[in-house]
N, C-alpha and C positions, 0 to 999 in steps of 0.2 A: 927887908922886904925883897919877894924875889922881881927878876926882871920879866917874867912873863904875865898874859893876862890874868886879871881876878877872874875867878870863875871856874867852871868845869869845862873841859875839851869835849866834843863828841865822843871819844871813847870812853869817857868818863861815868857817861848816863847809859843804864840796862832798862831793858823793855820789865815792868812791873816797879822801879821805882817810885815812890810813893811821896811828893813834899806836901807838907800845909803851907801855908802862909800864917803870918800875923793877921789878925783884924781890923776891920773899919768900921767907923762909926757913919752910914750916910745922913748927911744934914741938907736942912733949908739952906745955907752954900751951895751945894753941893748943884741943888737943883737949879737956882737962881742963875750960878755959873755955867751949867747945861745949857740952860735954855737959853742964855746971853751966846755963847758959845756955838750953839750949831742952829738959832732962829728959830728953836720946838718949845713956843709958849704955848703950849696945847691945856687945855682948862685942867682937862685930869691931874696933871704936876703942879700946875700954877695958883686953881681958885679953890679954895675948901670949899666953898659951895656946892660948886655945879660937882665935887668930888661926892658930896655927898650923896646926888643924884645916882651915882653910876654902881654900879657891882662889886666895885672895894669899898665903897663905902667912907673913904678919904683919900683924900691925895697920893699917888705911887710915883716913888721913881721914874725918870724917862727910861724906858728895856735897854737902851743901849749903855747907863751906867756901869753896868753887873759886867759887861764883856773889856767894859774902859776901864773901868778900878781895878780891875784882873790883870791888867799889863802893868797897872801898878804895882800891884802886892808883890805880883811876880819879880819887877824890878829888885823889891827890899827884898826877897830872898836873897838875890846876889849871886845865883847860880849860875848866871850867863853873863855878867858883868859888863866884861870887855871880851865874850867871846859869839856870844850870840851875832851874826850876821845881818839879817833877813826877817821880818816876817812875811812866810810862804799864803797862806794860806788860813781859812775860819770857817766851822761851821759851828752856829750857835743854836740853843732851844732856852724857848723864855717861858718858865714852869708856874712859875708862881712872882706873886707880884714883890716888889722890894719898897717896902715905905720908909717913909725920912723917918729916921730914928734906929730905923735896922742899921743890927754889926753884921757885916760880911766877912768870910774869907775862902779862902780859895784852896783846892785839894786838886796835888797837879800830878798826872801818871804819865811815866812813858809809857808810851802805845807800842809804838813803833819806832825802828830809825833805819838808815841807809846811808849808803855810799853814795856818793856825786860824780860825776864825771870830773869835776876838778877833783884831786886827790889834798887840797887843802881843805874841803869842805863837806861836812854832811848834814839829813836832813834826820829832825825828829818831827814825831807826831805826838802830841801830850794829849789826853785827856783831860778834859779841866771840868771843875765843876765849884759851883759856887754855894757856901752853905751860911740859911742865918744865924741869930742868935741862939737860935732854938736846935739849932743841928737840920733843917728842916733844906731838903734840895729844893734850890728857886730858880739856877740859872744853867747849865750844862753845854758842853762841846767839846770841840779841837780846835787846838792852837799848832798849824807846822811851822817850824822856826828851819831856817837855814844856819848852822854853827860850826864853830873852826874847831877843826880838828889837832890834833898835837903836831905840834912842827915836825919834822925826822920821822916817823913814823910810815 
């Protein structure tokens, strides 16, 4: 195994680059430790009932799952391992709803990237988008990461 990071350098990644991820399954876990986790017991996640009442029809996702499982997925790619830096920056759109039992995963583009004023360092812009079982767009954005560039260079 060699001595440098796992992962790709900034020069490594070209604007139109294309990754998928592997899938997830989201579950009642999922939710339960959400809502435990950031205090959003909000009925629409938590009560089938009052779910029933509302526009979906049953229970949805908390919106902030889709953009938090996405740092995950992105992890088990392994494309930035030990080389990703930073996270710079997020702008997210919440399209359609994600209910426990959806499989997600995640379709990641370079947008964009550049040079730093530090010359160890650059930044990308990824397109992310999040798709369900059905192939169906539910979650969308950008993710900029701050990443090491190849030593010597």
């Amino acid at each position: 195994m060699g001595s440098g990071p796992r992962g790709r350098y900034w020069e490594e990644f070209k604007a139109g680059d294309v990754f998928e991820s592997a899938a997830r399954t989201i579950t009642e876990t999922d939710i339960v430790t959400f809502a435990s986790f950031t205090g959003d017991w909000h009925p629409l996640h938590t009560d089938k009932e009052f779910a029933k009442t509302t526009t979906f029809k049953k229970r949805i996702a908390h919106g902030m799952i889709g953009p938090v499982v996405s740092v995950g997925l992105g992890v088990r790619e392994g494309l930035m391992h030990e080389t990703v830096i930073a996270f710079l920056e997020m702008e997210w759109k919440f399209l359609k709803p994600i209910y426990i039992g959806d499989t997600i995963r995640q379709r990641r583009t370079v947008e964009h990237k550049r040079e730093c004023r530090n010359p160890a360092q650059g930044i990308i812009r990824f397109r992310l988008e999040i798709l369900n079982q059905r192939g169906e767009l539910v979650q969308e954005g950008t993710r900029t990461l701050l990443v090491k560039r190849q030593p010597g260079i």
